[in-house]
C-alpha positions as CSV (number, residue, x, y, z in Angstrom):
1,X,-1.5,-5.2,-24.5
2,X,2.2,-6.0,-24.6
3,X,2.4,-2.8,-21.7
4,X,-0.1,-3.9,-19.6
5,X,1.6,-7.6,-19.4
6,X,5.2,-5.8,-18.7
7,X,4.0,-3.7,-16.4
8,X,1.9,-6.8,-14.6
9,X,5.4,-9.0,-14.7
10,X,7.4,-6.1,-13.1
11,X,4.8,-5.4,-10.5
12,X,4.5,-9.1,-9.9
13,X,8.2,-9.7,-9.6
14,X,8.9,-7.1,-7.2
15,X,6.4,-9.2,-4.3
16,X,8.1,-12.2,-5.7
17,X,11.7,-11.2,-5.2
18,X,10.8,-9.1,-1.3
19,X,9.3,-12.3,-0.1
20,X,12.7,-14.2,-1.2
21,X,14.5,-11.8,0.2
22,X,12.3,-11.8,3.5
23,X,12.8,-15.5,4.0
24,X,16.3,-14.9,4.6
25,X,16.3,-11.2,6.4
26,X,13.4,-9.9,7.5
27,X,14.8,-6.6,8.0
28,X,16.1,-6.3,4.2
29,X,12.6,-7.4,2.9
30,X,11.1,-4.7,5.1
31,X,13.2,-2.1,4.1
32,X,12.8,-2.5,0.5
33,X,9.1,-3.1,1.1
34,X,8.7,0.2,3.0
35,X,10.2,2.0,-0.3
36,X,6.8,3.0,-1.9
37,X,7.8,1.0,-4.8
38,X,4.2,-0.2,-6.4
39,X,3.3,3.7,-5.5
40,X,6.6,4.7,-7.7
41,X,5.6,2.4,-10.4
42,X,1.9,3.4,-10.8
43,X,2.6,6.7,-11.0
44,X,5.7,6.3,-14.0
45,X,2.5,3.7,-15.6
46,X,0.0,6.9,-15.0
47,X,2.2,9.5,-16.5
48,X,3.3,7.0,-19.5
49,X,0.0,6.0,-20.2
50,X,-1.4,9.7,-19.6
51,X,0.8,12.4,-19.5
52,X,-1.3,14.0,-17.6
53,X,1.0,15.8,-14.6
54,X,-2.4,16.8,-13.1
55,X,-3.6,13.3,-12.2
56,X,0.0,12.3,-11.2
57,X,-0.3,14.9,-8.7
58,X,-4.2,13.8,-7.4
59,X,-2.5,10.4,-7.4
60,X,0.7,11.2,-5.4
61,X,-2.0,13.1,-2.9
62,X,-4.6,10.2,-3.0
63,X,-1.5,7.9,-1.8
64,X,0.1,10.9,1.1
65,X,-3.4,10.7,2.4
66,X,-3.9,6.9,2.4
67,X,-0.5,6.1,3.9
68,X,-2.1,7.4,7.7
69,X,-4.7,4.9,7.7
70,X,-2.6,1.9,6.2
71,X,-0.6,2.7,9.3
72,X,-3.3,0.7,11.1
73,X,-2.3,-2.8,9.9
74,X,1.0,-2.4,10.4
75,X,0.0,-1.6,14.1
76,X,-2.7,-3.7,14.6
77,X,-1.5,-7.1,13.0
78,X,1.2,-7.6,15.1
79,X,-0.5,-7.0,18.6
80,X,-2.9,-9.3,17.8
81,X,-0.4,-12.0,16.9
82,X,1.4,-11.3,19.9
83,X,-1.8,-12.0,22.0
84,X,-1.8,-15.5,20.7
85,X,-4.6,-14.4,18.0
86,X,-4.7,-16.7,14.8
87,X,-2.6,-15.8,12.3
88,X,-5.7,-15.6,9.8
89,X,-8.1,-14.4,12.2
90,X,-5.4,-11.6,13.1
91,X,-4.9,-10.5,9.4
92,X,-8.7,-10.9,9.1
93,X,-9.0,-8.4,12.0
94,X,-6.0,-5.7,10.9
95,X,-7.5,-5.8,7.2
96,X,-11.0,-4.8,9.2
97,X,-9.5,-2.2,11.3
98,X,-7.7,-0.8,8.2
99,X,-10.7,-0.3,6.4
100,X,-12.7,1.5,8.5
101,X,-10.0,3.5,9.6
102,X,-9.7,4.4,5.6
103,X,-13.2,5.1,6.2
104,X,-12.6,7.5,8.8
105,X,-9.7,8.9,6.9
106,X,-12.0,9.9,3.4
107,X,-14.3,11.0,6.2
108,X,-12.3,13.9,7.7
109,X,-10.8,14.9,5.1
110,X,-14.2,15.1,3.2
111,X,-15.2,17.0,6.4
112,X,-12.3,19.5,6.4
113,X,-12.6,20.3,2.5
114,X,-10.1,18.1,1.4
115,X,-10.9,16.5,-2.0
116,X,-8.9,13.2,-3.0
């Protein structure tokens, strides 16, 4: 119990400090957001939890994979801010898109032979 609530305060305090940090330079926060941290940090909690280097690795592919279609927010969200759309609605809409472009994703890949 006493790992799970370590690991939920680090987690936690990583999104707590980035948005400090974005508040005063957007670029800094960015940067340290783009660092796959929370990928980093499940995969140490996996292999602590498991040591099992085989499901690391279906992890670590699981996340290549998913990185494509998360893409889409990143894309999306902004545009539709730009176009005057609701900040809500637009992260409404770029959450939407995401998904079924995830969807597509685990499509293809199913479609190609590629297990996740």
């Amino acid at each position: 119990m006493l790992q799970t609530i370590i690991k939920l305060f680090i987690s936690s305090g990583i999104i707590v400090i980035v948005s400090e940090i974005a508040k005063k330079n957007t670029f800094l926060g960015g940067l340290i957001v783009s660092i796959p941290l929370i990928s980093i940090l499940s995969m140490i909690w996996l292999y602590m939890d498991t040591k099992n280097i085989e499901n690391v690795i279906s992890l670590s592919n699981s996340i290549l994979w998913m990185v494509i279609p998360s893409l889409a927010l990143f894309i999306v969200f902004p545009v539709l801010l730009k176009a005057g759309v609701n900040f809500y609605m637009g992260m409404g809409l770029s959450i939407l898109i995401t998904m079924v472009c995830y969807g597509l994703t685990i499509f293809i890949l199913a479609r190609l032979g590629i297990e996740l």
